[in-house]
N, CA, C and O of each residue as an XYZ file, in Angstrom:
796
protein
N     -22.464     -9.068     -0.656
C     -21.439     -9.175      0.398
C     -20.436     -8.031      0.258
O     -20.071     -7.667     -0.860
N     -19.967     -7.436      1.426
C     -19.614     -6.231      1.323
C     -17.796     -6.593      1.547
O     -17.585     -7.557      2.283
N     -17.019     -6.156      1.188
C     -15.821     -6.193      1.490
C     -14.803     -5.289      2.436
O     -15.121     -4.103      2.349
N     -13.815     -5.479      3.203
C     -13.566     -4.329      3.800
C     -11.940     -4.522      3.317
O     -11.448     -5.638      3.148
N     -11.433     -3.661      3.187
C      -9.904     -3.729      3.509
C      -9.187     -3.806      5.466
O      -9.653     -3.101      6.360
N      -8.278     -4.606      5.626
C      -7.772     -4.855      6.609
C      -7.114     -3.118      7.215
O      -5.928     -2.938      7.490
N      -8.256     -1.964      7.318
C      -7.461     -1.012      7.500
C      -8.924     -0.043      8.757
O     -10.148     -0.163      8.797
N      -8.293      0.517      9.277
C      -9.611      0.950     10.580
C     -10.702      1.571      9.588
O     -10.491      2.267      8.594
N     -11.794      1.185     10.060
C     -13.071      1.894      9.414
C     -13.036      3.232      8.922
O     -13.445      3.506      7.794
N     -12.515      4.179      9.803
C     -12.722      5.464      9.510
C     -11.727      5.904      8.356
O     -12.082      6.794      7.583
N     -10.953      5.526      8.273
C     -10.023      4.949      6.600
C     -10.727      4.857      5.645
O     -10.831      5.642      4.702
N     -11.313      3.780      5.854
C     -11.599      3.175      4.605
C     -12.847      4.505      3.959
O     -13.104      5.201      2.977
N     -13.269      4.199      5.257
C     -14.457      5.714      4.873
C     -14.186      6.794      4.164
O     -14.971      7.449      3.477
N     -12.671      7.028      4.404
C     -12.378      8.331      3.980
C     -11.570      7.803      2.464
O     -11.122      8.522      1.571
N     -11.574      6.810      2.525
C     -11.258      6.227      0.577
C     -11.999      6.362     -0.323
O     -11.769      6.830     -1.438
N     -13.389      5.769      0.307
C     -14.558      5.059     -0.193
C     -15.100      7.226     -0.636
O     -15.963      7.294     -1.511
N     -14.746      8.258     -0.226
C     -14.803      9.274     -0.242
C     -14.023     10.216     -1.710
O     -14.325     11.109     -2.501
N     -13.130      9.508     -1.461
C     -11.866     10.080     -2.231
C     -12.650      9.336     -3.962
O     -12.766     10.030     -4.972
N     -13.018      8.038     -3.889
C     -13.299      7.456     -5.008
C     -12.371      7.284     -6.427
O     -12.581      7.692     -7.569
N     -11.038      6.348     -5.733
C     -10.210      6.504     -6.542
C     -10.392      5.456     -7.723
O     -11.003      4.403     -7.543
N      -9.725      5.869     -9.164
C     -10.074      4.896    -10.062
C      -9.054      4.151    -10.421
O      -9.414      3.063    -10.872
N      -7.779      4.338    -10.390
C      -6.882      3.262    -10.444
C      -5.627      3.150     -9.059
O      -5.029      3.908     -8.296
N      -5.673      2.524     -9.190
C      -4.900      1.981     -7.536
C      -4.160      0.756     -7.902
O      -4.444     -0.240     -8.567
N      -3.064      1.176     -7.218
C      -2.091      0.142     -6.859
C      -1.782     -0.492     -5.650
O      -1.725      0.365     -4.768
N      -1.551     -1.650     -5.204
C      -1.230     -2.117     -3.885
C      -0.508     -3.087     -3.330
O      -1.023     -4.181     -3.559
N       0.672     -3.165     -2.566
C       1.437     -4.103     -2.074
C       0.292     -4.510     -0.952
O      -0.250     -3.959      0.006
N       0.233     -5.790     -1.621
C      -0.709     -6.925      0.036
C      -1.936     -6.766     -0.466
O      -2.500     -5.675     -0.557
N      -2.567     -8.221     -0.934
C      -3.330     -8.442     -1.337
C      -4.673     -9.130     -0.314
O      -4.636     -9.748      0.750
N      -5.592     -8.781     -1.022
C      -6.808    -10.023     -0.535
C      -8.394     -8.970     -0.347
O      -9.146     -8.781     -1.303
N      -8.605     -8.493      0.807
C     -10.261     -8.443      0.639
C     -10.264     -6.492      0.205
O     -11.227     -5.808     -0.142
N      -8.492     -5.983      0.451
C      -8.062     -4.654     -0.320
C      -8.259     -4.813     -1.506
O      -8.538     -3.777     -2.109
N      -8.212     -5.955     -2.232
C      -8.102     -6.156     -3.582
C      -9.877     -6.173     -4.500
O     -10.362     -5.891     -5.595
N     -10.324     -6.758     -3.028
C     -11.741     -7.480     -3.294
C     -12.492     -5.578     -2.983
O     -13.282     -5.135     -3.816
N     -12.272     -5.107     -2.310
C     -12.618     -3.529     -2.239
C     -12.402     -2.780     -3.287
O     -13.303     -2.326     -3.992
N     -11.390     -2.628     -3.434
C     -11.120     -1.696     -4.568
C     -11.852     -2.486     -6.174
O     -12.233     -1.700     -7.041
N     -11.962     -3.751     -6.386
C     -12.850     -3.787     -7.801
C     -14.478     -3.691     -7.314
O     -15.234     -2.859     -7.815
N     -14.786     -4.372     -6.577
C     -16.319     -4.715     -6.550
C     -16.705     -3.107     -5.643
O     -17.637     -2.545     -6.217
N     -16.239     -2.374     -4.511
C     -16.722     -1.418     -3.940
C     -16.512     -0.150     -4.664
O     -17.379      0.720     -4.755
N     -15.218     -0.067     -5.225
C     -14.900      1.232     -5.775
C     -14.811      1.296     -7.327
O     -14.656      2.310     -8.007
N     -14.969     -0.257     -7.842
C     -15.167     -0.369     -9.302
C     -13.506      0.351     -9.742
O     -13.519      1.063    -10.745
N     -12.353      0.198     -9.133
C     -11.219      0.727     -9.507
C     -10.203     -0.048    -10.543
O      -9.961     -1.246    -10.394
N      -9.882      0.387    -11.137
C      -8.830     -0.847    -12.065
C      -7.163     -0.530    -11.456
O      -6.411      0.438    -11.566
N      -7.023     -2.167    -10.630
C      -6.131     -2.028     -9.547
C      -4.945     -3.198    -10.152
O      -5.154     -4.252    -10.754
N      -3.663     -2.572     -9.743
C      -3.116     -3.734     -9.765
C      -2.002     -4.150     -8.642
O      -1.168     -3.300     -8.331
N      -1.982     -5.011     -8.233
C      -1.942     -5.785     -6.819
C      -0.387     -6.888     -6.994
O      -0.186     -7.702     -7.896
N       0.464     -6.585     -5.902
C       1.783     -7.278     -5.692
C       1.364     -7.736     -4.043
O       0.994     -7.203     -2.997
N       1.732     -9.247     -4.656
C       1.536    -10.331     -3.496
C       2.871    -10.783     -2.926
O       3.425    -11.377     -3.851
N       3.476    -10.791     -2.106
C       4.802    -11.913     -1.472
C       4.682    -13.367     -1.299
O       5.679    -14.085     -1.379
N       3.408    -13.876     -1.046
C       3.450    -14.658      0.112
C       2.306    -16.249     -1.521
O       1.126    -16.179     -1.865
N       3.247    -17.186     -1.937
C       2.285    -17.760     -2.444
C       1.124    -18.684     -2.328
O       0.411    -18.972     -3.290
N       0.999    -19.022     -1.433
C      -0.389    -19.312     -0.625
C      -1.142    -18.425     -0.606
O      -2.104    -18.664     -1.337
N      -1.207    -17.255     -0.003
C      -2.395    -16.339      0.076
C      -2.579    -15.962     -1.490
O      -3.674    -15.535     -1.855
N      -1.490    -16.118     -2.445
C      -1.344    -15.403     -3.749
C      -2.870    -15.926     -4.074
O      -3.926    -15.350     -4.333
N      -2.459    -17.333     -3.931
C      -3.515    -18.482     -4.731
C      -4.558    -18.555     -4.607
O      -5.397    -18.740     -5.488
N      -4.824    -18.335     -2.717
C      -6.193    -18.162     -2.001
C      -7.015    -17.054     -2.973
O      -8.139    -17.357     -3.371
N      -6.396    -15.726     -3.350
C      -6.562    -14.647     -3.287
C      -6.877    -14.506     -4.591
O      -7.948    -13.921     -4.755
N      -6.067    -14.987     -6.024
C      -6.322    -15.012     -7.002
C      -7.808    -16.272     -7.614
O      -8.415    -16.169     -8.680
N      -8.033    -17.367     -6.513
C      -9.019    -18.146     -6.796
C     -10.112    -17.563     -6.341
O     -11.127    -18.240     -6.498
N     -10.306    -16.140     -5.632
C     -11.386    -15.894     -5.203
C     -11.704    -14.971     -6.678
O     -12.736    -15.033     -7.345
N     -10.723    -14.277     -6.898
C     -10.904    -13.431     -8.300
C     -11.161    -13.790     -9.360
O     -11.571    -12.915    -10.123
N     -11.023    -15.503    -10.007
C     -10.722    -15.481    -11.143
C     -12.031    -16.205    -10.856
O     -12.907    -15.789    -11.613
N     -12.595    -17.436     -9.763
C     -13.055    -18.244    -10.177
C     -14.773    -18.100     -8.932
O     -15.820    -18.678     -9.221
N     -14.614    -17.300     -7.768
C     -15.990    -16.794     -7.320
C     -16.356    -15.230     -7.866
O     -17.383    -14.575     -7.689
N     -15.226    -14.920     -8.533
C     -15.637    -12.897     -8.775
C     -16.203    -13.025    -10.354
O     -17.203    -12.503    -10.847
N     -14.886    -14.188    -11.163
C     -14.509    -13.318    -12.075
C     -14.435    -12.173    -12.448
O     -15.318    -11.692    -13.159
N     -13.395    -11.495    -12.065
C     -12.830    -10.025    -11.765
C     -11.701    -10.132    -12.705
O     -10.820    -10.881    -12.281
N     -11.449     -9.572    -13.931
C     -10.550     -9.368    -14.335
C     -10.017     -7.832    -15.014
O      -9.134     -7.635    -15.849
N     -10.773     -7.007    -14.422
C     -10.448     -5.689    -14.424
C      -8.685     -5.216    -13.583
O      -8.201     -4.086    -13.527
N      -8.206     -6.243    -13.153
C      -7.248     -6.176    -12.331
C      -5.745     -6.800    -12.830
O      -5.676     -7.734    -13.630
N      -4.699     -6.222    -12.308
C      -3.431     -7.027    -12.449
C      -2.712     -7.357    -11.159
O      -2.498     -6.522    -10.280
N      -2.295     -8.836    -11.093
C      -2.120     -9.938     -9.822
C      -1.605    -10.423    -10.080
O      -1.718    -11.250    -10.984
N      -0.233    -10.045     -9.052
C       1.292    -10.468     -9.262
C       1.870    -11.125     -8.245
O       1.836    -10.554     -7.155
N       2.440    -12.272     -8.318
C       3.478    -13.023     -7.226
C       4.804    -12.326     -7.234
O       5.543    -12.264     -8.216
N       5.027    -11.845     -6.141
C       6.630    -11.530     -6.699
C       7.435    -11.669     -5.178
O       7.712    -10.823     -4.327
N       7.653    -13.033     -5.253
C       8.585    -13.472     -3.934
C       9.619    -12.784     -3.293
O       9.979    -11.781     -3.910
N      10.299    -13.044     -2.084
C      11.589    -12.166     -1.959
C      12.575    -12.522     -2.521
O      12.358    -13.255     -3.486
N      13.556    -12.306     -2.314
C      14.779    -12.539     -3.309
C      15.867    -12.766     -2.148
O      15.878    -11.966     -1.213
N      17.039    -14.128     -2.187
C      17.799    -14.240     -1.493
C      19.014    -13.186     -1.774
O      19.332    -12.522     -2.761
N      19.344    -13.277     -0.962
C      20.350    -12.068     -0.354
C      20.129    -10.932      0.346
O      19.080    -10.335      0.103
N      20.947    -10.443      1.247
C      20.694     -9.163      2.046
C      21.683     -7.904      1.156
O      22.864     -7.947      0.813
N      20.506     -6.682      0.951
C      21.385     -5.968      0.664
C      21.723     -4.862      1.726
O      22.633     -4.067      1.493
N      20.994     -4.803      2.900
C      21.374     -3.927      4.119
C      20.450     -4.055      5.386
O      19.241     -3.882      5.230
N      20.821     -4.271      6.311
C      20.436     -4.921      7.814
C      18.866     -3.684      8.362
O      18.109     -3.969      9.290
N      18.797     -2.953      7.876
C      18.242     -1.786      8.362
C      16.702     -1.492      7.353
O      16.509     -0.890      6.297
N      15.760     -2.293      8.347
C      14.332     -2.278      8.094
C      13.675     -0.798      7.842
O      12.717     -0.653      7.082
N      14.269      0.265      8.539
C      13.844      1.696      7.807
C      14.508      2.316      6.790
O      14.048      3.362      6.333
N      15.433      1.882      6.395
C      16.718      2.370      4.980
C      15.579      1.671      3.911
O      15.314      0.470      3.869
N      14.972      2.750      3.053
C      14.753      2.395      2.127
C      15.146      1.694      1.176
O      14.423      1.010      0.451
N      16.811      1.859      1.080
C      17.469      1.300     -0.115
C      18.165     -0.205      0.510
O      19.144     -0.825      0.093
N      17.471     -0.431      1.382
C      17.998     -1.976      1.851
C      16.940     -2.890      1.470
O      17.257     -4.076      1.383
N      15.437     -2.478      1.165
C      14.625     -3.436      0.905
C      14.283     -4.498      1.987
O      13.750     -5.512      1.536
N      14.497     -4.458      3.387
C      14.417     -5.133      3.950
C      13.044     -4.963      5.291
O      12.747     -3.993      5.988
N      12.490     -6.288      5.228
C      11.252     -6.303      5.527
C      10.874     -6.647      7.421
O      11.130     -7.743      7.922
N      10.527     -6.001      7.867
C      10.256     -6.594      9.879
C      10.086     -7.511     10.103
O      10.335     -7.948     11.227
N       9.516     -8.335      9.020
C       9.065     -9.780      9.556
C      10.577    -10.651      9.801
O      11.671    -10.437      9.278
N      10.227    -11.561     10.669
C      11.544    -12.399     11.191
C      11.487    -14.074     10.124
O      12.319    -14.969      9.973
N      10.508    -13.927      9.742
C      10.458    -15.209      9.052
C      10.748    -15.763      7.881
O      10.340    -16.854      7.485
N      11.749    -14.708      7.081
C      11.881    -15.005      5.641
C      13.467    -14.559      5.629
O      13.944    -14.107      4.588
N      14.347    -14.713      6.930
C      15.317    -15.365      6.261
C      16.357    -13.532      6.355
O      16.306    -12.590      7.146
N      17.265    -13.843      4.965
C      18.055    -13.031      4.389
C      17.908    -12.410      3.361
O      18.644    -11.663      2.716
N      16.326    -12.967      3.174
C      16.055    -11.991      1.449
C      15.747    -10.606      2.016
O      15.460    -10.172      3.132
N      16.014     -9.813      0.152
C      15.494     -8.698      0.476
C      14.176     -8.472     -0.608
O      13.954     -9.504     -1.241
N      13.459     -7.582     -0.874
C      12.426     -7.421     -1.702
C      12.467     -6.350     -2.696
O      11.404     -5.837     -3.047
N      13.516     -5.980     -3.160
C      13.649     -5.107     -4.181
C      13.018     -5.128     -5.421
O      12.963     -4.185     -6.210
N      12.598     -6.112     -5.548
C      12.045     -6.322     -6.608
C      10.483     -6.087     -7.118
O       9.969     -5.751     -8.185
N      10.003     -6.437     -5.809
C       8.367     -6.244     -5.130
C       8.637     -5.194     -4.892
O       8.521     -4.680     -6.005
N       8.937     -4.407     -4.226
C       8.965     -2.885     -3.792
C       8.659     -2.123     -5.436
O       7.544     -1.772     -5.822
N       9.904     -1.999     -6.202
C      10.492     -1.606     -7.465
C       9.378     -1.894     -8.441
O       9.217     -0.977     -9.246
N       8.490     -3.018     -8.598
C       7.135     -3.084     -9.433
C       6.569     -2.491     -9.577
O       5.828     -2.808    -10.508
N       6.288     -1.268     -9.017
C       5.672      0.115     -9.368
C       5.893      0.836    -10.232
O       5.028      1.410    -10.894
N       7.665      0.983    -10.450
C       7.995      1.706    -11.499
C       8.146      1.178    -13.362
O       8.799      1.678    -14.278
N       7.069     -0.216    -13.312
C       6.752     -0.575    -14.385
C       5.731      0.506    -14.851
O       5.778      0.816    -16.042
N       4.453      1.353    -13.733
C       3.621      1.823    -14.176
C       3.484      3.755    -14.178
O       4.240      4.611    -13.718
N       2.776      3.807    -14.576
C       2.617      5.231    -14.505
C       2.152      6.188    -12.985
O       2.832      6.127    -11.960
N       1.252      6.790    -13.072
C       0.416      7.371    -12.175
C      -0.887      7.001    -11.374
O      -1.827      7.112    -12.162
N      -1.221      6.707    -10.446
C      -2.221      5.994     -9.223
C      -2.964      7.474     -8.882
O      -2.549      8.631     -8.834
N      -4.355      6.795     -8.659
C      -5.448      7.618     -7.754
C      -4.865      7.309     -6.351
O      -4.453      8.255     -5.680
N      -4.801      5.997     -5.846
C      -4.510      5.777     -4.469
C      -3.262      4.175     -4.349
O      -3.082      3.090     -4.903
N      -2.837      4.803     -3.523
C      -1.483      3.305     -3.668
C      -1.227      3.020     -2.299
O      -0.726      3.753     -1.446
N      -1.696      1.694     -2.195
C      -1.804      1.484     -0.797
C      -0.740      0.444     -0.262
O      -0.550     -0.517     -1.007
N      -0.071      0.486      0.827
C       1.335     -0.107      1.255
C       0.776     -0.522      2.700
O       0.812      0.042      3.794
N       0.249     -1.732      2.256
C       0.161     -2.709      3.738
C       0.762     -4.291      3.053
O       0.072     -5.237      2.671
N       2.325     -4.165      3.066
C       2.704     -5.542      2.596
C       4.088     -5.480      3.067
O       4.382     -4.844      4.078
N       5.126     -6.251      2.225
C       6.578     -6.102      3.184
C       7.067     -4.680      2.572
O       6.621     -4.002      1.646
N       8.508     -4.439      3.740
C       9.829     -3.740      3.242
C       8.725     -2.413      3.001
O       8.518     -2.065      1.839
N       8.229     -1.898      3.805
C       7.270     -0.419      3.720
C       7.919      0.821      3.612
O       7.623      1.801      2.929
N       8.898      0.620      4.428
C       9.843      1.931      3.503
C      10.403      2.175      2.762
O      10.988      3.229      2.511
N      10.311      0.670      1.923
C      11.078      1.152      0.552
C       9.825      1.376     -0.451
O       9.849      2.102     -1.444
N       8.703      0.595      0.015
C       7.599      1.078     -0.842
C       7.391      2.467     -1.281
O       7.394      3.122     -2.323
N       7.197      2.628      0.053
C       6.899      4.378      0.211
C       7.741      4.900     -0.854
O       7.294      5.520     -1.819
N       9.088      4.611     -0.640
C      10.166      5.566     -1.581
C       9.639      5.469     -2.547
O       9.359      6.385     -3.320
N       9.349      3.997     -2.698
C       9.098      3.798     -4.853
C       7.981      4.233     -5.205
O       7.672      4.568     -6.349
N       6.893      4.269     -3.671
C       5.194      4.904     -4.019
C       5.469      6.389     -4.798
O       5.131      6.731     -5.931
N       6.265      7.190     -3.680
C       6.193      9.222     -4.087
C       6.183      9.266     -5.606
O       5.136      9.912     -5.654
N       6.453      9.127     -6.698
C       6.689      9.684     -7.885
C       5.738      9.115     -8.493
O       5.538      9.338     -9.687
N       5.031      8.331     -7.821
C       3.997      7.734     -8.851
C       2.060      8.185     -8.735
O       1.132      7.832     -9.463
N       2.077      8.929     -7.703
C       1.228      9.765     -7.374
C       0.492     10.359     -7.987
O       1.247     11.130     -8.578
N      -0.749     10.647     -8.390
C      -0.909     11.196     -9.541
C      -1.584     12.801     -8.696
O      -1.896     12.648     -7.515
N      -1.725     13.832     -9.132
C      -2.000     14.936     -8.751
C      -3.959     14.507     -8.033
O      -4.990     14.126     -8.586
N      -3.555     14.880     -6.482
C      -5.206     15.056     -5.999
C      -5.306     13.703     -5.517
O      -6.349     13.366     -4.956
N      -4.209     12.749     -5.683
C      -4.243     10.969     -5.311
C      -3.766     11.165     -4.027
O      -3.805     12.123     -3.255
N      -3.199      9.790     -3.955
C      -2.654      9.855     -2.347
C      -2.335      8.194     -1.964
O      -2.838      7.188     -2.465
N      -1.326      8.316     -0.905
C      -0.474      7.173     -0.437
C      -1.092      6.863      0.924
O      -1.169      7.668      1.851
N      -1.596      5.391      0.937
C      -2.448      4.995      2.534
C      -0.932      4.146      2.896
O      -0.200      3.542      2.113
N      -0.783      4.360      4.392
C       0.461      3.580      4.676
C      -0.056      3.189      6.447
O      -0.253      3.831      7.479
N      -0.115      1.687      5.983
C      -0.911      0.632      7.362
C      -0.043      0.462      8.149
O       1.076      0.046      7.853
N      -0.487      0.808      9.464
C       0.203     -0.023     11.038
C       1.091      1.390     11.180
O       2.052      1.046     11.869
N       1.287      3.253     10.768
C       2.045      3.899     10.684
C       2.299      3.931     12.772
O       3.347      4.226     13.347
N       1.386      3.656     13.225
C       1.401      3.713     15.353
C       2.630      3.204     15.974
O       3.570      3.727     16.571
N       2.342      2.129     15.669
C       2.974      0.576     16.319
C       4.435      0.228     15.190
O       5.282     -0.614     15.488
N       4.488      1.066     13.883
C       5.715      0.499     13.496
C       6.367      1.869     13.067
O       6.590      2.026     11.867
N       6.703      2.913     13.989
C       7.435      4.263     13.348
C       8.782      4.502     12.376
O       9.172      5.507     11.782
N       9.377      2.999     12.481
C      10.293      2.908     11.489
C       9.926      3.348      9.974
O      10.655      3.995      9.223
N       8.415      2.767      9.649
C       8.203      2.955      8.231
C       8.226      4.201      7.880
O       8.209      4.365      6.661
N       8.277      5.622      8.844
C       8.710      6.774      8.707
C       9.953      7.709      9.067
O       9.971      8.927      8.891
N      10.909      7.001      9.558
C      12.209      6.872     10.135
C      13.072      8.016      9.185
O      13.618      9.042      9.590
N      13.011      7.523      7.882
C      13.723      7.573      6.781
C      13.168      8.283      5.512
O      13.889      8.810      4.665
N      11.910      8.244      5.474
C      10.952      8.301      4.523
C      10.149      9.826      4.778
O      10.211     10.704      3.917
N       9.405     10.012      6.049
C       8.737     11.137      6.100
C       9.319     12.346      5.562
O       8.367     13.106      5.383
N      10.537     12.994      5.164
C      10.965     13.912      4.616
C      10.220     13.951      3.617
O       9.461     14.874      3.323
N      10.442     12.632      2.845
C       9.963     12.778      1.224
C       8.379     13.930      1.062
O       8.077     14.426     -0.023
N       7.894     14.070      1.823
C       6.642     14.562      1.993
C       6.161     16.447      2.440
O       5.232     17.251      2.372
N       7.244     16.330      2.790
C       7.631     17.876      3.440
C       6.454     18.467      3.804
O       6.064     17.678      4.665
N       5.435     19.524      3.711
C       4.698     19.867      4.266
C       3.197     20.046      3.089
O       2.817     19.389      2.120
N       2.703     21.206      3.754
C       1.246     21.288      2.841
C       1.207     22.374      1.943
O       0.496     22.420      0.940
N       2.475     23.794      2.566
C       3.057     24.061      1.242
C       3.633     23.841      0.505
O       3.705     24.552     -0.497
N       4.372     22.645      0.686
C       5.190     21.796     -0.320
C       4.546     21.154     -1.720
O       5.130     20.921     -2.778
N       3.171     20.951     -1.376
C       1.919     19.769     -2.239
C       1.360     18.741     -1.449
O       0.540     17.995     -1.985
N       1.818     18.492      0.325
C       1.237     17.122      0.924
C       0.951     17.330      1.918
O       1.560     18.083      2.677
N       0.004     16.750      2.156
C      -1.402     16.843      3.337
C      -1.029     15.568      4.111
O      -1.120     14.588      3.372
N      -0.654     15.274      5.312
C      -0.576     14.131      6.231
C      -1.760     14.002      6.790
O      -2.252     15.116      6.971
N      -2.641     12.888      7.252
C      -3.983     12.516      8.120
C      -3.548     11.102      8.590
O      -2.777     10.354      7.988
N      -4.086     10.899      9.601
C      -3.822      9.710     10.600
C      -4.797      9.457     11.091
O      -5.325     10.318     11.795
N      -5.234      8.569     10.969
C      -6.811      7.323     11.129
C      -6.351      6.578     12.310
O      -5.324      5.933     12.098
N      -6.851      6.490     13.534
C      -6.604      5.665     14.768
C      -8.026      5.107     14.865
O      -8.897      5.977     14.893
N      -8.382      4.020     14.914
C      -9.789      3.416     15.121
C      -9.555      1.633     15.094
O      -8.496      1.009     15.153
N     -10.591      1.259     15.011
C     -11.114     -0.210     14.844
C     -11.145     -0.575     13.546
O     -11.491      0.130     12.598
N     -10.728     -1.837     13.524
C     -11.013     -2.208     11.848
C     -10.992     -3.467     11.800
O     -10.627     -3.930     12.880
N     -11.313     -4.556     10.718
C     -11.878     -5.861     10.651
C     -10.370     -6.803     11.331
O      -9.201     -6.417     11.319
N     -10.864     -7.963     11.818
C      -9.555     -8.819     12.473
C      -9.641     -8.270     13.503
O     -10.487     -8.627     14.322
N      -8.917     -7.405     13.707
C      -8.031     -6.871     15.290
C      -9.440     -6.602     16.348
O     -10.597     -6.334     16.024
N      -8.887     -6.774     17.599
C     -10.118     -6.091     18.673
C      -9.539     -5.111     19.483
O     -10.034     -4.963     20.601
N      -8.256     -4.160     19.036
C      -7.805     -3.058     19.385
C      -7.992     -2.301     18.143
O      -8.573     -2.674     17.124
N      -7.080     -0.542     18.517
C      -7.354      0.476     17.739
C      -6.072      0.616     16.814
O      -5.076      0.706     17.533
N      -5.868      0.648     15.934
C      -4.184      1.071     15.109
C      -4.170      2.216     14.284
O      -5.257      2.772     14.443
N      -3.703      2.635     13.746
C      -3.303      3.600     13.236
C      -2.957      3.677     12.063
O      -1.802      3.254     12.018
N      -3.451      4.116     10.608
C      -3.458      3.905      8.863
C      -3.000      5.492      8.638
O      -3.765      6.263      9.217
N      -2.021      6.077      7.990
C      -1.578      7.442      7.505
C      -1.975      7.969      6.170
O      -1.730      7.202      5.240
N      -2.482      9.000      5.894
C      -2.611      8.970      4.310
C      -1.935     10.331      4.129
O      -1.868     11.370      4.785
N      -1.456      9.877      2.942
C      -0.202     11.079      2.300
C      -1.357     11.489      0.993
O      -1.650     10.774      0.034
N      -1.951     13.060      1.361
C      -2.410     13.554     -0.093
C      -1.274     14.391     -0.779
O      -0.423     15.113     -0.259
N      -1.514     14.077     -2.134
C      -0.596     15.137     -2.532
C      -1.475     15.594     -3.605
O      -1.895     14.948     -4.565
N      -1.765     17.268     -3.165
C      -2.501     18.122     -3.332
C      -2.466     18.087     -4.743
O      -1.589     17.444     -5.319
N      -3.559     18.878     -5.515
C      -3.507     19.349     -6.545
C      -2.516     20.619     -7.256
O      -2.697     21.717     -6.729
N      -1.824     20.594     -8.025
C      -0.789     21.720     -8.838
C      -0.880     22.556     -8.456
O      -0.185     23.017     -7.551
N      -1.819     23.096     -9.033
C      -2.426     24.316     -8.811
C      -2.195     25.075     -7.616
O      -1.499     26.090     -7.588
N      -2.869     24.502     -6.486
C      -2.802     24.990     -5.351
C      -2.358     24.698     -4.675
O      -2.873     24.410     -3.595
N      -0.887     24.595     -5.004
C       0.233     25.258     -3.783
C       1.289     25.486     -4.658
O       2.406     25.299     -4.174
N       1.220     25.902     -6.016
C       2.339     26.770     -6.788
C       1.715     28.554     -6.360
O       2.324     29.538     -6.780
């Protein structure tokens, strides 16, 4: 049984290409189920939501046994620290349904780890991901960032960080079909080039 990530085909294609070996990812489930069983990657995965956590971790522990992986709950957190869904440093997420928290904390879980082949940000508070994704990049890796069409905020604030292709970063934009939806959306990937070539 083949797995897909919730991201347009021609994406994933171009992952499944790249062949990254460790990956990180806000938003869990059949991304999670891709990256061990398709790409054999040692991934580790931040969940919001604890229902799907559970769904998601019982498919891993107890139809995969997959434990090449690290699978984390990390809820939002009450309080608002700023009204503004593209301000990175507000932590604050589009969805209307959770209130006054913010997610600083889930965002910020990244900087427990080192360096990523590929770090993928389809979960809440995306522009603060992004912020906390850039430094963790590893040379020749790269940042996939879901729904970039339909939600331009998640680059509002953020796309600077990236500056150009003489800078070290390569922008590509995937518009196609992909599993769930029966329209086309739009997945961004941030390479950031190898050293070498562009000193």
């Amino acid at each position: 049984m083949s797995h897909n990530p919730w991201l347009p085909y021609i994406a994933t294609g171009y992952i499944k290409q790249l062949k990254p070996k460790r990956v990180f990812e806000w938003g869990s489930g059949e991304s999670t189920l891709f990256f061990l069983l398709e790409l054999k990657a040692y991934t580790v995965s931040i969940e919001h939501d604890f229902e799907w956590f559970n769904k998601t971790y019982k498919k891993l522990s107890n139809d995969y046994n997959i434990w090449d992986t690290e699978y984390h709950l990390i809820e939002f957190e009450q309080g608002t620290i700023g009204p503004d869904k593209a301000n990175p440093a507000h932590y604050k997420s589009g969805s209307t349904n959770l209130g006054d928290g913010n997610f600083k904390r889930y965002c910020s879980a990244i900087d427990d780890y080192g360096k990523f082949d590929l770090i993928l940000i389809d979960g809440m508070a995306r522009a603060s991901c992004l912020a906390h994704a850039y430094s963790h990049v590893a040379d020749g890796g790269c940042i996939v960032l879901d729904n970039t069409g339909d939600r331009p905020y998640y680059l509002e604030q953020t796309a600077h960080l990236f500056g150009n292709y003489e800078k070290g970063w390569e922008t590509i934009k995937f518009m196609g079909y992909g599993p769930i939806l029966d329209y086309k959306w739009e997945t961004t990937i941030f390479i950031k080039r190898v050293k070498a070539y562009y000193e």
